[in-house]
PDB file of N, CA, C and O in Angstrom:
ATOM      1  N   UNK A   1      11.358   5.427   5.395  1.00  0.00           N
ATOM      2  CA  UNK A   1      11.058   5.216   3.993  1.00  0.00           C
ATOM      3  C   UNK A   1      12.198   5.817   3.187  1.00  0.00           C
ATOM      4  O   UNK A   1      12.472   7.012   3.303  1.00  0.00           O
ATOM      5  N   UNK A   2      13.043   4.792   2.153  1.00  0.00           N
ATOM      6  CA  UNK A   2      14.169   5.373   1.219  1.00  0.00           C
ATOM      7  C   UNK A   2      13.585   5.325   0.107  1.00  0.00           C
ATOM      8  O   UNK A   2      14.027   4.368  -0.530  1.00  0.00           O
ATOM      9  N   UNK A   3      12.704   5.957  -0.523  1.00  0.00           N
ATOM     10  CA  UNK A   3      12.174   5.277  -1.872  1.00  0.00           C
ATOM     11  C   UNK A   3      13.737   5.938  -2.837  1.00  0.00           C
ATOM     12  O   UNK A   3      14.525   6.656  -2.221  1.00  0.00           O
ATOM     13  N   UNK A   4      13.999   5.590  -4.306  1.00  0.00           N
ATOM     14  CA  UNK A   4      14.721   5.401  -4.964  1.00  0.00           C
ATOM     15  C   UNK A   4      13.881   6.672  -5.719  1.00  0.00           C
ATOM     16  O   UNK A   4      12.809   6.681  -6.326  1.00  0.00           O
ATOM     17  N   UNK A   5      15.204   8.112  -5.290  1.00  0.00           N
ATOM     18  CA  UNK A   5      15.210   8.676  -6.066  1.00  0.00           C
ATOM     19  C   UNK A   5      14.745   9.031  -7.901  1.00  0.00           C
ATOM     20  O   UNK A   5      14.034   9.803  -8.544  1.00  0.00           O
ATOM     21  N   UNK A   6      15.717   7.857  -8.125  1.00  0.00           N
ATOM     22  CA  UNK A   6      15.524   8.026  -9.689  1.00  0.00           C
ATOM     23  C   UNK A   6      14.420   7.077 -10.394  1.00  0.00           C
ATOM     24  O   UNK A   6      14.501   6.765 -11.582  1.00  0.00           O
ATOM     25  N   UNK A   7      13.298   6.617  -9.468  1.00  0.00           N
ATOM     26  CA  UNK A   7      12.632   6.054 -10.193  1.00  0.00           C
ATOM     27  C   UNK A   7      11.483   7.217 -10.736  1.00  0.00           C
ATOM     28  O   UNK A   7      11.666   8.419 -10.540  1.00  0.00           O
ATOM     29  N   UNK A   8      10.441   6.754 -11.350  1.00  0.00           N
ATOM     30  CA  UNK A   8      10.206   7.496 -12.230  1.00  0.00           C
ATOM     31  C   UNK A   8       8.731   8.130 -11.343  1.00  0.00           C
ATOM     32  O   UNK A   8       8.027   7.173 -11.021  1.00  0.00           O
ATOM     33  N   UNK A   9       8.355   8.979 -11.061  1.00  0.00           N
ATOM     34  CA  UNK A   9       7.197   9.691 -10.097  1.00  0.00           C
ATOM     35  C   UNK A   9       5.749   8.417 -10.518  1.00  0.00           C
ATOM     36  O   UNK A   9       5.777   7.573 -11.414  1.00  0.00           O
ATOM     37  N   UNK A  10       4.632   8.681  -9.545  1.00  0.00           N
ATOM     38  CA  UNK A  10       3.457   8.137 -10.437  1.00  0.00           C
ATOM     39  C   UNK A  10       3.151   8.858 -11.611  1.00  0.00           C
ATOM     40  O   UNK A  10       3.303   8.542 -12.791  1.00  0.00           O
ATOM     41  N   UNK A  11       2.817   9.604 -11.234  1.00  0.00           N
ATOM     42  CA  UNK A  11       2.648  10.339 -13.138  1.00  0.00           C
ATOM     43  C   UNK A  11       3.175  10.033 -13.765  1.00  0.00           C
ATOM     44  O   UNK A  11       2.697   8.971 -14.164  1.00  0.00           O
ATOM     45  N   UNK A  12       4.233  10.318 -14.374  1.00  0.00           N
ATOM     46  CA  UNK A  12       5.517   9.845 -15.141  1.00  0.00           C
ATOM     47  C   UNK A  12       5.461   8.337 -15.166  1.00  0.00           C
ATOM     48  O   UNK A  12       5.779   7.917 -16.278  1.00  0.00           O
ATOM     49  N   UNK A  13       5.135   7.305 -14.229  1.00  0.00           N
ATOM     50  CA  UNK A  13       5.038   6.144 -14.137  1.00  0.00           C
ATOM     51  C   UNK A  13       3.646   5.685 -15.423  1.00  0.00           C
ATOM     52  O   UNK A  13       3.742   5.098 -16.501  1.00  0.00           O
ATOM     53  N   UNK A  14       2.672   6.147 -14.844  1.00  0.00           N
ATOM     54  CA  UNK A  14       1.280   6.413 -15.789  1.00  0.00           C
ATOM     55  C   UNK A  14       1.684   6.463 -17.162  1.00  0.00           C
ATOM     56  O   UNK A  14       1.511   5.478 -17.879  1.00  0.00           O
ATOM     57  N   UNK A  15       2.272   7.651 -17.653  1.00  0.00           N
ATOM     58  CA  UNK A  15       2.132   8.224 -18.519  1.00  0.00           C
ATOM     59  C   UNK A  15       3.161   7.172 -19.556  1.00  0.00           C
ATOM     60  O   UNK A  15       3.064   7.244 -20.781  1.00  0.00           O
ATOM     61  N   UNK A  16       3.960   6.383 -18.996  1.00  0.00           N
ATOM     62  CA  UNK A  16       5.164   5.878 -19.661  1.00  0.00           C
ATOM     63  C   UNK A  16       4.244   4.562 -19.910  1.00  0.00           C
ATOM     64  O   UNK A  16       4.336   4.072 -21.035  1.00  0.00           O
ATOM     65  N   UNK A  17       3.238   3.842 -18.848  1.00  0.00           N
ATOM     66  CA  UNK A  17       2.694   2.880 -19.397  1.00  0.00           C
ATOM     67  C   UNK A  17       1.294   3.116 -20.101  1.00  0.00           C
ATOM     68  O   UNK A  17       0.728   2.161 -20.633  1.00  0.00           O
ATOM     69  N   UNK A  18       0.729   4.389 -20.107  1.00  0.00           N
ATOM     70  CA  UNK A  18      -0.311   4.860 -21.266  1.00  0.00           C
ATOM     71  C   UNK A  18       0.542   5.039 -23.097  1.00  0.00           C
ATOM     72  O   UNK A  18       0.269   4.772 -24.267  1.00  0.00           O
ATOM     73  N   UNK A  19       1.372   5.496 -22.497  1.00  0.00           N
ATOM     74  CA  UNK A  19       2.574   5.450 -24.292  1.00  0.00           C
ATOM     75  C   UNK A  19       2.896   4.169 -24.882  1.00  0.00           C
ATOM     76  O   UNK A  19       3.205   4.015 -26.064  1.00  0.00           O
ATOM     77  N   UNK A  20       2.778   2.896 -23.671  1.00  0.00           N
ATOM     78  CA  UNK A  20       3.434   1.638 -24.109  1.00  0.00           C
ATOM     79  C   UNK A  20       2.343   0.815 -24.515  1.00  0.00           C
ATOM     80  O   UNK A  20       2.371  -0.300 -25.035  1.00  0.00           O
ATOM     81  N   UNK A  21       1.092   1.749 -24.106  1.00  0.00           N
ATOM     82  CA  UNK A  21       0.336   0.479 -24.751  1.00  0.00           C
ATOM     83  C   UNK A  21      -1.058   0.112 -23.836  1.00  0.00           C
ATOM     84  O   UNK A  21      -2.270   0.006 -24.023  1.00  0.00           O
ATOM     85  N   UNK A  22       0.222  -0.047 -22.386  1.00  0.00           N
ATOM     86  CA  UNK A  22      -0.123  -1.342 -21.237  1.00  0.00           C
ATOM     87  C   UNK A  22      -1.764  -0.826 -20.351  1.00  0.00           C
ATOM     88  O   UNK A  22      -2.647  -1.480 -19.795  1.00  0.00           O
ATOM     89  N   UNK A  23      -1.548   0.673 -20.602  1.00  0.00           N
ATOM     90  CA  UNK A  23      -2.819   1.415 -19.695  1.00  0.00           C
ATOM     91  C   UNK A  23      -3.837   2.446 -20.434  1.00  0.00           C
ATOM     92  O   UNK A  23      -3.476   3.442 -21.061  1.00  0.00           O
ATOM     93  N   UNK A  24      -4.603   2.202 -20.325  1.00  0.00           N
ATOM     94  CA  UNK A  24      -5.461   3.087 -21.229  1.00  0.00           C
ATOM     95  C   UNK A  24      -6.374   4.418 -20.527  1.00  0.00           C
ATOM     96  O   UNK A  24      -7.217   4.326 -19.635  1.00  0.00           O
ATOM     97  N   UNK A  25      -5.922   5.629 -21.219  1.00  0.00           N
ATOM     98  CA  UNK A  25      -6.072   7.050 -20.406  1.00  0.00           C
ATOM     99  C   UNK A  25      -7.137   7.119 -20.113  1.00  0.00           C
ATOM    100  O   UNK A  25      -8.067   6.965 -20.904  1.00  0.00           O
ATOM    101  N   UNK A  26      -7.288   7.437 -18.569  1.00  0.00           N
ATOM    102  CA  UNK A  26      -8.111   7.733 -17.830  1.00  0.00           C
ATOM    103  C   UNK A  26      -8.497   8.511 -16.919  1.00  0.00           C
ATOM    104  O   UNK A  26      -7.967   8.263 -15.836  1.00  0.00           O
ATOM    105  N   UNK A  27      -9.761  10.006 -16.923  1.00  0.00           N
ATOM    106  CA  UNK A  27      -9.375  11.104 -16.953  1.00  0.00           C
ATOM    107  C   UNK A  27      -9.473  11.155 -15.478  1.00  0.00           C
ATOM    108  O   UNK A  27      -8.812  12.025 -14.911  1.00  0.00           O
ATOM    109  N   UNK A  28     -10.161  10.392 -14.809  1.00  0.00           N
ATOM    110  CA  UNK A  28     -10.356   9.746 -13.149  1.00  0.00           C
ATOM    111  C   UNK A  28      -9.204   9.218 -12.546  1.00  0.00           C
ATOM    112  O   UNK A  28      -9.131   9.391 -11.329  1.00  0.00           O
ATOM    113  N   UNK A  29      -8.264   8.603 -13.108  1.00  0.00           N
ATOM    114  CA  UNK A  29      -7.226   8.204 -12.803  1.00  0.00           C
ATOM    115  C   UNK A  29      -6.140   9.388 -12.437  1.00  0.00           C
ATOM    116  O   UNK A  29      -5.506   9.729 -11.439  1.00  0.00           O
ATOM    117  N   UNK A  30      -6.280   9.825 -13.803  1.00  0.00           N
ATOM    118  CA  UNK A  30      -5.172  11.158 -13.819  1.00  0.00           C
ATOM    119  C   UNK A  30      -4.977  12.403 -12.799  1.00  0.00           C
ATOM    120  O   UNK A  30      -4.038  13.106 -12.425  1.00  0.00           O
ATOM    121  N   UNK A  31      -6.908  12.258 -12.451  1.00  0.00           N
ATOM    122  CA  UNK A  31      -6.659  12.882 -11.189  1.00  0.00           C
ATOM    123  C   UNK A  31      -6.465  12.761  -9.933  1.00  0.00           C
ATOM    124  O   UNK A  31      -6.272  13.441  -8.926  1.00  0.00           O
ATOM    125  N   UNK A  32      -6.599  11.403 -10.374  1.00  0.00           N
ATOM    126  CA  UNK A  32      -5.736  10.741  -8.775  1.00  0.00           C
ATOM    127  C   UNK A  32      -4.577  11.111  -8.670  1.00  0.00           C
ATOM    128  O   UNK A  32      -4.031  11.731  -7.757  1.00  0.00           O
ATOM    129  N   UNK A  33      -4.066  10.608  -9.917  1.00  0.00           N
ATOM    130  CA  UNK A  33      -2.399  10.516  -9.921  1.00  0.00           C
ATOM    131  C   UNK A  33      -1.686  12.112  -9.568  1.00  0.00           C
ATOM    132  O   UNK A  33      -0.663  12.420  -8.957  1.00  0.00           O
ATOM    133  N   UNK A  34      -2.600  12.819 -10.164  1.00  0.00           N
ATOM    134  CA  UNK A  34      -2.018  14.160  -9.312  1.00  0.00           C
ATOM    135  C   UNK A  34      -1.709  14.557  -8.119  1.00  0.00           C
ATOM    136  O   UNK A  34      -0.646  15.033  -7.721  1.00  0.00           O
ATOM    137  N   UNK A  35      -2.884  14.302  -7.436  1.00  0.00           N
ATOM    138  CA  UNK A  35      -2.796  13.891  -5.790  1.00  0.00           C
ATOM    139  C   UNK A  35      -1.745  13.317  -5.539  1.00  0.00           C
ATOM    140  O   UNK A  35      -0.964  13.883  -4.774  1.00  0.00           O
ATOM    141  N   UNK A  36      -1.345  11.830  -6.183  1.00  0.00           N
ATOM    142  CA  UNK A  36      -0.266  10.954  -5.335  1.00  0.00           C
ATOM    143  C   UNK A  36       0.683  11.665  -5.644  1.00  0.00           C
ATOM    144  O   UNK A  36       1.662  11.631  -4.899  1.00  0.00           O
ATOM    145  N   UNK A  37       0.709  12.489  -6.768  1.00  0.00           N
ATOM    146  CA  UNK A  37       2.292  13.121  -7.412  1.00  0.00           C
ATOM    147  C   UNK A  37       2.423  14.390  -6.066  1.00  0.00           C
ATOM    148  O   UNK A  37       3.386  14.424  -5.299  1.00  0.00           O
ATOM    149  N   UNK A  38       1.589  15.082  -6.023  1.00  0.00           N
ATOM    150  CA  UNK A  38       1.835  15.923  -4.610  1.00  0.00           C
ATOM    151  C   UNK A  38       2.445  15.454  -3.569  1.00  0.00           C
ATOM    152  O   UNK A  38       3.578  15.837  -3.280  1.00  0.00           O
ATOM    153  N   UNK A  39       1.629  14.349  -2.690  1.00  0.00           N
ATOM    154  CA  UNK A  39       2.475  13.074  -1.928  1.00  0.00           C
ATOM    155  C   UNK A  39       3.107  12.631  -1.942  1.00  0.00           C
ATOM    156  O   UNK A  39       3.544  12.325  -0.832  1.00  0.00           O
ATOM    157  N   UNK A  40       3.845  12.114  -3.147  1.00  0.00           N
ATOM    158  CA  UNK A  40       5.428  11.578  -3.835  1.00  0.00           C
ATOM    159  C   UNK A  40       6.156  12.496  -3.485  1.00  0.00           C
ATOM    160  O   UNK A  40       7.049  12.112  -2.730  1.00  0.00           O
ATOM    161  N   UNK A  41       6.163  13.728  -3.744  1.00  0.00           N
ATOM    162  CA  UNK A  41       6.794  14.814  -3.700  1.00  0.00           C
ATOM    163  C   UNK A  41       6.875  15.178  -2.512  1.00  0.00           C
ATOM    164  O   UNK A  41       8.040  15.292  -2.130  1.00  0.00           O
ATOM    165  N   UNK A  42       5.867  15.478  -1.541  1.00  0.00           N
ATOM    166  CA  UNK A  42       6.271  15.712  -0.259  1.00  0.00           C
ATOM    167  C   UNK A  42       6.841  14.958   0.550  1.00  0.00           C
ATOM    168  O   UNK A  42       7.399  15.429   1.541  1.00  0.00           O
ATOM    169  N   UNK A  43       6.820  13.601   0.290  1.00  0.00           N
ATOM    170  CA  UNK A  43       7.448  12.356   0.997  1.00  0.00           C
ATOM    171  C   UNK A  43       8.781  12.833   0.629  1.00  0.00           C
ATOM    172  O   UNK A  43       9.496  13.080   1.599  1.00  0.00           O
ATOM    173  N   UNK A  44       9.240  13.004  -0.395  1.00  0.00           N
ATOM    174  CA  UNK A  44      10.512  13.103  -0.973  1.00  0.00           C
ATOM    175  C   UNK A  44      11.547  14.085  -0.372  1.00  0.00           C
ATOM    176  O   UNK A  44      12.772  14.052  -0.259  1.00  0.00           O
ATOM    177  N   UNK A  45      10.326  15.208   0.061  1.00  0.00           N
ATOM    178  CA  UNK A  45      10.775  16.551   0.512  1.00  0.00           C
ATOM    179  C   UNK A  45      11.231  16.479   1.714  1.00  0.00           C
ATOM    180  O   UNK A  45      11.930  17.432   2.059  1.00  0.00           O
ATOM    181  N   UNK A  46      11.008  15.408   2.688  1.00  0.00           N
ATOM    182  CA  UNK A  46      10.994  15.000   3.904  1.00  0.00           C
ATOM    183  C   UNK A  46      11.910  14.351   4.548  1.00  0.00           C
ATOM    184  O   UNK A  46      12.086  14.137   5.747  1.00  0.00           O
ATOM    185  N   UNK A  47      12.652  13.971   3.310  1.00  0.00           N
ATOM    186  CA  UNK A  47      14.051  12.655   3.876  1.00  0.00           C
ATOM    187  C   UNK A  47      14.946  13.807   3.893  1.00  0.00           C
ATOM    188  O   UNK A  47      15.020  14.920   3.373  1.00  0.00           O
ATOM    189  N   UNK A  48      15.781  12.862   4.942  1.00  0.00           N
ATOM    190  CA  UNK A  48      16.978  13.319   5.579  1.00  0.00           C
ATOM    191  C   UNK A  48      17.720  12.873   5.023  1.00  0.00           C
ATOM    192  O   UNK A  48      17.653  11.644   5.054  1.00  0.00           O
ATOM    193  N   UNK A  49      18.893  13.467   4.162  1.00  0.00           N
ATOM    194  CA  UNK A  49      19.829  12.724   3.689  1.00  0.00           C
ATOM    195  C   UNK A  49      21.385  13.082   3.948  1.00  0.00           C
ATOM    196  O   UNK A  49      21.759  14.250   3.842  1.00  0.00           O
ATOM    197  N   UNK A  50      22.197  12.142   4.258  1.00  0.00           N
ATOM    198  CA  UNK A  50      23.426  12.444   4.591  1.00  0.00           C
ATOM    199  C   UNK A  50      23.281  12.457   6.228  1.00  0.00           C
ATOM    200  O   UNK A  50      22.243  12.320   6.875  1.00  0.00           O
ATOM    201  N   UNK A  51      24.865  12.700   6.802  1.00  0.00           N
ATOM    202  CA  UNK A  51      25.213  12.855   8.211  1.00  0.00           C
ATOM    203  C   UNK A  51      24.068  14.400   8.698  1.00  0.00           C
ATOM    204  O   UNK A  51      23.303  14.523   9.655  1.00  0.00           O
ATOM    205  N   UNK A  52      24.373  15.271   7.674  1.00  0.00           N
ATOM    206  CA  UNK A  52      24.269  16.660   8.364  1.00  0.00           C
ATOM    207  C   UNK A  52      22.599  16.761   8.595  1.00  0.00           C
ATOM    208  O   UNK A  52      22.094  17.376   9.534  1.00  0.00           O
ATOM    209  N   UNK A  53      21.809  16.007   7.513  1.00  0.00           N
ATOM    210  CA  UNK A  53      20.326  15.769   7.308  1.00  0.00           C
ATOM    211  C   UNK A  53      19.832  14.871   8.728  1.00  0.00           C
ATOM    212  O   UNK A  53      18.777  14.916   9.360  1.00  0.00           O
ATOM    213  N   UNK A  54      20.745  14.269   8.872  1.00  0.00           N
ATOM    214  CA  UNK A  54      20.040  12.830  10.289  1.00  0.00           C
ATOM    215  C   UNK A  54      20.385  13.861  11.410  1.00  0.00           C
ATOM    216  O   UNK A  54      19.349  13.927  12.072  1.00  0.00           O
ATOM    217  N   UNK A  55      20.923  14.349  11.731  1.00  0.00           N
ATOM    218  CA  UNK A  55      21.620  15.548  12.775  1.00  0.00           C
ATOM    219  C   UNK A  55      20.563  16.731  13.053  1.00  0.00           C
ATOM    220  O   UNK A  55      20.123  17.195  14.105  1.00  0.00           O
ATOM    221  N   UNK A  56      20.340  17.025  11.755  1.00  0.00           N
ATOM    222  CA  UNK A  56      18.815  18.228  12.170  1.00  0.00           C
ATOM    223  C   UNK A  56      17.711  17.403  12.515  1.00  0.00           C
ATOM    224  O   UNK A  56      16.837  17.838  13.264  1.00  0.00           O
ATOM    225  N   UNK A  57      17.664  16.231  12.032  1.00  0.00           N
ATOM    226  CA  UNK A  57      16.753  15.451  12.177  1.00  0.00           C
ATOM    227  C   UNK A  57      15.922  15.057  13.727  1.00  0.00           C
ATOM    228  O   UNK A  57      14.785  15.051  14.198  1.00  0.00           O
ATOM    229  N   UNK A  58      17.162  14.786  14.071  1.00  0.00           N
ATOM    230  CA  UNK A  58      17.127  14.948  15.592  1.00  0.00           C
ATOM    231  C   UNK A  58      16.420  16.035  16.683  1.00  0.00           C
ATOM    232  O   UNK A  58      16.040  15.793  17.829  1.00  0.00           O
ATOM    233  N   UNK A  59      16.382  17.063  16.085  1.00  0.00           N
ATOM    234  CA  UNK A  59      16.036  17.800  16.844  1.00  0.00           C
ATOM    235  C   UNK A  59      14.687  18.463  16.236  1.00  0.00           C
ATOM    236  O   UNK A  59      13.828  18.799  17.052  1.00  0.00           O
ATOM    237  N   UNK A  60      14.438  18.680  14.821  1.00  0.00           N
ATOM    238  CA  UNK A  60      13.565  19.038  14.279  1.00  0.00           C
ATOM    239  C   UNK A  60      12.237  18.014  13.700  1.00  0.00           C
ATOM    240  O   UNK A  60      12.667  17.744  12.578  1.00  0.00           O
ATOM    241  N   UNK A  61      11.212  17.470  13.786  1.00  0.00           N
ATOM    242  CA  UNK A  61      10.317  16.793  13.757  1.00  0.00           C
ATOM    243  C   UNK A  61       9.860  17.721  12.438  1.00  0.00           C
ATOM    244  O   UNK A  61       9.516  18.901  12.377  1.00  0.00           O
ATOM    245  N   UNK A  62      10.023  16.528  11.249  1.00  0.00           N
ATOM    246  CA  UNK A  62       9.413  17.408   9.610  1.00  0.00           C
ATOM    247  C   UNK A  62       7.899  16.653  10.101  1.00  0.00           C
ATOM    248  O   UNK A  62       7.525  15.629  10.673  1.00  0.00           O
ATOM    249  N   UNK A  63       7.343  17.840   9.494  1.00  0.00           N
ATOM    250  CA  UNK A  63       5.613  17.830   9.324  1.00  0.00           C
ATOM    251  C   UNK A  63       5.020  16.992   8.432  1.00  0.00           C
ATOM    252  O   UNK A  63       5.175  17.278   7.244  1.00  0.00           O
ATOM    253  N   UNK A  64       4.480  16.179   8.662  1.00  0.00           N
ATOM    254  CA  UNK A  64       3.859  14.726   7.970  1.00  0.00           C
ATOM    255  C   UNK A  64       3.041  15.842   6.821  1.00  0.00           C
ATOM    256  O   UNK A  64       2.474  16.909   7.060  1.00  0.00           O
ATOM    257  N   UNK A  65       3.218  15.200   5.664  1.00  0.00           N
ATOM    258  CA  UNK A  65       2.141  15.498   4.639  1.00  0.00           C
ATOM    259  C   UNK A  65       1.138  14.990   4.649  1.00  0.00           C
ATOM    260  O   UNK A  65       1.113  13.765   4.759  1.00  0.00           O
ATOM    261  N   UNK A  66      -0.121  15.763   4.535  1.00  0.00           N
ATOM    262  CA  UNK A  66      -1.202  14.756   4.344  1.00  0.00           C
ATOM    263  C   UNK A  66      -1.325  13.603   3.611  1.00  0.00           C
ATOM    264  O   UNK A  66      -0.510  13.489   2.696  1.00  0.00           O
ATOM    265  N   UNK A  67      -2.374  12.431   3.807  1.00  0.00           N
ATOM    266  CA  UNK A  67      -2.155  11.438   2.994  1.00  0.00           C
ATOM    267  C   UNK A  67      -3.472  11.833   2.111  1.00  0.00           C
ATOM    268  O   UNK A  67      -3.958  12.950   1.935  1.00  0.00           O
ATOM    269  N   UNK A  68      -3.869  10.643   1.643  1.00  0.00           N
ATOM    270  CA  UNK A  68      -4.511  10.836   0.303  1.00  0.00           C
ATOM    271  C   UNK A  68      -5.995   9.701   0.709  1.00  0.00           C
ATOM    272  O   UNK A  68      -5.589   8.893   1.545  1.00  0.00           O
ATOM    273  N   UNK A  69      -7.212   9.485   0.438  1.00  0.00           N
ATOM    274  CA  UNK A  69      -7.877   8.567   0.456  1.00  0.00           C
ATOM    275  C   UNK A  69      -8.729   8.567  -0.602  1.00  0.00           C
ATOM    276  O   UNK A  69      -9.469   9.505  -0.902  1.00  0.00           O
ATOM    277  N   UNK A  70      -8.588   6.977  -1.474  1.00  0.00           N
ATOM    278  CA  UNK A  70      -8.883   7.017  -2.806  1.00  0.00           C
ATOM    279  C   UNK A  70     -10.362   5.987  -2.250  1.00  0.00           C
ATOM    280  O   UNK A  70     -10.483   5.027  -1.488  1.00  0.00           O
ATOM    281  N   UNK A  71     -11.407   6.878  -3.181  1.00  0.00           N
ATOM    282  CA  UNK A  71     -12.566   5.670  -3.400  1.00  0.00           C
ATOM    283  C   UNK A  71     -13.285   6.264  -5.407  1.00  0.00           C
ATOM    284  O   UNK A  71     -12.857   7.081  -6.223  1.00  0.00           O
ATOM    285  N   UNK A  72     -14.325   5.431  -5.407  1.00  0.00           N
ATOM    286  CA  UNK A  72     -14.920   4.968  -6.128  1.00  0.00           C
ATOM    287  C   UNK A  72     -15.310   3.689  -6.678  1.00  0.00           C
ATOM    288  O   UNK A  72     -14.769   2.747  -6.099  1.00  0.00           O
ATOM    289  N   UNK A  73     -16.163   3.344  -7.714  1.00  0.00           N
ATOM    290  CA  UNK A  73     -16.763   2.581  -8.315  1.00  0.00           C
ATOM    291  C   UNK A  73     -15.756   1.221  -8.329  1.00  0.00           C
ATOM    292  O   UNK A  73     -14.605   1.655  -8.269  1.00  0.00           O
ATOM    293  N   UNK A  74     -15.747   0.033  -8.375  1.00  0.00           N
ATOM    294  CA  UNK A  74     -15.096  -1.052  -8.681  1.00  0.00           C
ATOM    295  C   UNK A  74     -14.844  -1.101 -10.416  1.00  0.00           C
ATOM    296  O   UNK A  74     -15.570  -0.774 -11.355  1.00  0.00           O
ATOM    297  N   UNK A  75     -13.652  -1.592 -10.353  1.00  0.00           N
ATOM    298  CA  UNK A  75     -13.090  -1.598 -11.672  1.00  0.00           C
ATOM    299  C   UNK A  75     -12.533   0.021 -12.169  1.00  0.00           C
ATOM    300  O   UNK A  75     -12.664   0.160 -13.385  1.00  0.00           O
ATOM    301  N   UNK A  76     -12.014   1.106 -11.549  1.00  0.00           N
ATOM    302  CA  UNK A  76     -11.465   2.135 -11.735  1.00  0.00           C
ATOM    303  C   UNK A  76     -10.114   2.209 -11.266  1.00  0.00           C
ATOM    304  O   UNK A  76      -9.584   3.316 -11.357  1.00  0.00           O
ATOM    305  N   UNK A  77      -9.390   1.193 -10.746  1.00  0.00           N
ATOM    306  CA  UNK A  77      -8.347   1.096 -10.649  1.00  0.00           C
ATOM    307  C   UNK A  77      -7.735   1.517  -9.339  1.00  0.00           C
ATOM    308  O   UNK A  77      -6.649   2.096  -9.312  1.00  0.00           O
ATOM    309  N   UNK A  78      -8.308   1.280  -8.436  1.00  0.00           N
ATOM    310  CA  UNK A  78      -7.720   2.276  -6.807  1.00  0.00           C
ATOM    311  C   UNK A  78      -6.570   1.357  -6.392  1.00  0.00           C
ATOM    312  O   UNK A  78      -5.905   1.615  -5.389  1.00  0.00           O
TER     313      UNK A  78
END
């Protein structure tokens, strides 16, 4: 997984389309999105980057972050 640095986190993703209009705040949501923002973040924390990053890589096995499992009601947005 390479996700693209500079895109913008889920939160930050949220929050840019709650300002535009497009999503309307939701306090169930938000606490999802915290969760995934933890997960974003640890995924992130996890890549190997560069020669010297694939090289430790090799020998060191990074520790999977937990994942996340979303439920509720239909129509809440999962």
């Amino acid at each position: 997984m390479n996700p693209n640095r500079d895109q913008l986190s889920p939160l930050a993703a949220y929050d840019a389309g709650v300002d535009r209009g497009e999503l309307q705040e939701d306090h169930g949501q938000r606490l999802a999105l915290t969760e995934l923002e933890r997960l974003h973040y640890a995924l992130l924390a996890n890549q190997t980057d560069g020669l010297f990053g694939r090289v430790i890589a090799r020998f060191q096995k990074p520790k999977s972050p937990r994942g996340l499992y979303l439920w509720g009601g239909v129509g809440r947005g999962k």
